[in-house]
N, C-alpha and C positions, 0 to 999 in steps of 0.2 A: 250462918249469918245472912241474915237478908241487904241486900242492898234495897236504899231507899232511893224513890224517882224522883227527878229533878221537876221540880214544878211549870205546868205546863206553858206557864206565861212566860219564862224564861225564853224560853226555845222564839216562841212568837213573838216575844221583843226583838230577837235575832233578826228574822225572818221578816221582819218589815224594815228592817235596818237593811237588809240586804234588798229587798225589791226597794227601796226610796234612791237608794245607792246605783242598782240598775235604770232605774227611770232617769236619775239624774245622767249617768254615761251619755244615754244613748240620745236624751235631747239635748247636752254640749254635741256630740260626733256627728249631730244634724243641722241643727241650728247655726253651729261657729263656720261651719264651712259655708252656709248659705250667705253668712255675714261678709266673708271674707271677699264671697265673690262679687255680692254688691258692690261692697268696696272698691273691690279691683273694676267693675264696670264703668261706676261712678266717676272714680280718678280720670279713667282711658277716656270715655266721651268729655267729661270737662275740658279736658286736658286739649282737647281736640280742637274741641270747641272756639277754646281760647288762643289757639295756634290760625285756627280762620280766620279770628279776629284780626290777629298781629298781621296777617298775608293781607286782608284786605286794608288794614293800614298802612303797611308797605306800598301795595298800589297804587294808594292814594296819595304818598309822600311821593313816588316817584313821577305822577301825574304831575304833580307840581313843580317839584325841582328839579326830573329828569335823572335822576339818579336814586336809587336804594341809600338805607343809610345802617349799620352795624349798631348804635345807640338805639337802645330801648328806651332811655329816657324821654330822647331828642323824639325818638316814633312817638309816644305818648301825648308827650306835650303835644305834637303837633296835631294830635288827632283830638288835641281836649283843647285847643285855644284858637284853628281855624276857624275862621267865621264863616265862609261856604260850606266847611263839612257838617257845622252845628249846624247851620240853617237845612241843610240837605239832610240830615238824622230828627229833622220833625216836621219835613215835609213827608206829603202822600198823592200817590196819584190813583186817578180813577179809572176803574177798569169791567171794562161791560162783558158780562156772562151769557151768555146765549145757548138754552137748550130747549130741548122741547115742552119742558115745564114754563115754559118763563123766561123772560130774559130781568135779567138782574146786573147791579152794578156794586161793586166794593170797591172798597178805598184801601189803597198797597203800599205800604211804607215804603219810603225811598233809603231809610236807614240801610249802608252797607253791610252792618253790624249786627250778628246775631247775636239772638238771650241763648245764656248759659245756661245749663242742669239746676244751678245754684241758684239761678232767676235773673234777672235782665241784665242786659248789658254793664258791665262795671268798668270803668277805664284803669281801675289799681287793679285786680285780675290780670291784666294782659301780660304784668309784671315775673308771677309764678305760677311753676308746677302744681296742682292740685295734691300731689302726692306727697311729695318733699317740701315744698315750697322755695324750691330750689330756681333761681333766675333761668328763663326761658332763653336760649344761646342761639343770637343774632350773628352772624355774620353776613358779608358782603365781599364779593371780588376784589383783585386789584391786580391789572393789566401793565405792563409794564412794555411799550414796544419799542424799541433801541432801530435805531437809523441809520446808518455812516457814511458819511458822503467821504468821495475818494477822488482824487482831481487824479490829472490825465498823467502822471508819473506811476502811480497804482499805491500812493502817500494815503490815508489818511488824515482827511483835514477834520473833520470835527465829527462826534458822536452826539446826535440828539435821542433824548429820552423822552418819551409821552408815556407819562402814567395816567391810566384812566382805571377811575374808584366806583363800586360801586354797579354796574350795569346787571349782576346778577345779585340772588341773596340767598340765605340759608337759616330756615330758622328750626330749630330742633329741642325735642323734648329730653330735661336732661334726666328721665327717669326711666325712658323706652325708647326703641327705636323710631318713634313719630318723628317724620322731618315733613320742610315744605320747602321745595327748590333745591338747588344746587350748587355752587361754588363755580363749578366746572363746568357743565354743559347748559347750551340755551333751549334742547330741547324739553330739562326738567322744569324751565323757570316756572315759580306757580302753580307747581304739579304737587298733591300732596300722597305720600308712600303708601297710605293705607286703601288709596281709593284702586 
């Protein structure tokens, strides 16, 4: 008996199924990684970004009232309802360029506040993580320094307490280790981890 051959378009219907199958693997195994890493860039600069932001509203809130403040709200508002900060976020100053082409002059924003990855400045941004959208974790110090005056017996006459709030701050990403400043030390105030 003869065996009969299987017809040859069979086989080639296979055989394109298997190379469309191939091409597809290997441009997910390329593509999705690329994708992922954008992403993961994206988020880290935003993220960064927006932590500047909050640090230079910090400065700005303590410029004024001498103290740091733990409310992210309280920082917000105050950076969206100052009327010297608004008027200072659209002024510019002029600044003269000097080289051997030419001397030139531009105008330099006085705005503290940098534009994001995402696009300019937003004050509801300052709020969350790009990644999670997880609230951005403000904290501030609290000093606590005890006194005790002792009359000439070696008695104990009274304990005073000075709590002072406030003089450092911490502000930290709750998705990575990005911080800025310190709880603890005044050599980190305003130092950011990544730099």
């Amino acid at each position: 008996m003869s065996k009969k051959a299987e017809p040859w378009y069979l086989h080639a219907g296979l055989w394109a199924i298997i190379v469309v199958l191939i091409v597809i693997m290997i441009q997910v195994s390329i593509t999705g990684p690329e994708e992922i890493i954008r992403t993961r860039e994206y988020n880290k600069l935003e993220s960064r970004l927006r932590m500047k932001n909050l640090k230079q509203a910090e400065i700005l809130y303590n410029a004024k009232y001498k103290k740091f403040t733990d409310n992210i709200d309280s920082l917000i508002n105050f950076i969206r309802n100052d009327k010297e900060l608004l008027k200072r976020m659209t002024e510019f100053d002029t600044v003269k360029i000097y080289s051997a082409k030419g001397d030139s002059t531009i105008l330099k924003s006085r705005n503290p506040f940098v534009d994001l990855v995402s696009g300019p400045f937003n004050y509801d941004s300052l709020f969350f993580s790009p990644k999670s959208g997880k609230r951005f974790i403000v904290q501030v110090d609290t000093l606590v320094e005890a006194d005790t005056v002792i009359n000439r017996t070696g008695q104990i006459v009274k304990v005073d307490k000075i709590t002072t709030i406030g003089k450092r701050y911490l502000i930290k990403n709750p998705d990575s280790d990005d911080k800025i400043g310190d709880v603890t030390s005044d050599a980190l105030l305003n130092t950011e981890s990544w730099d």
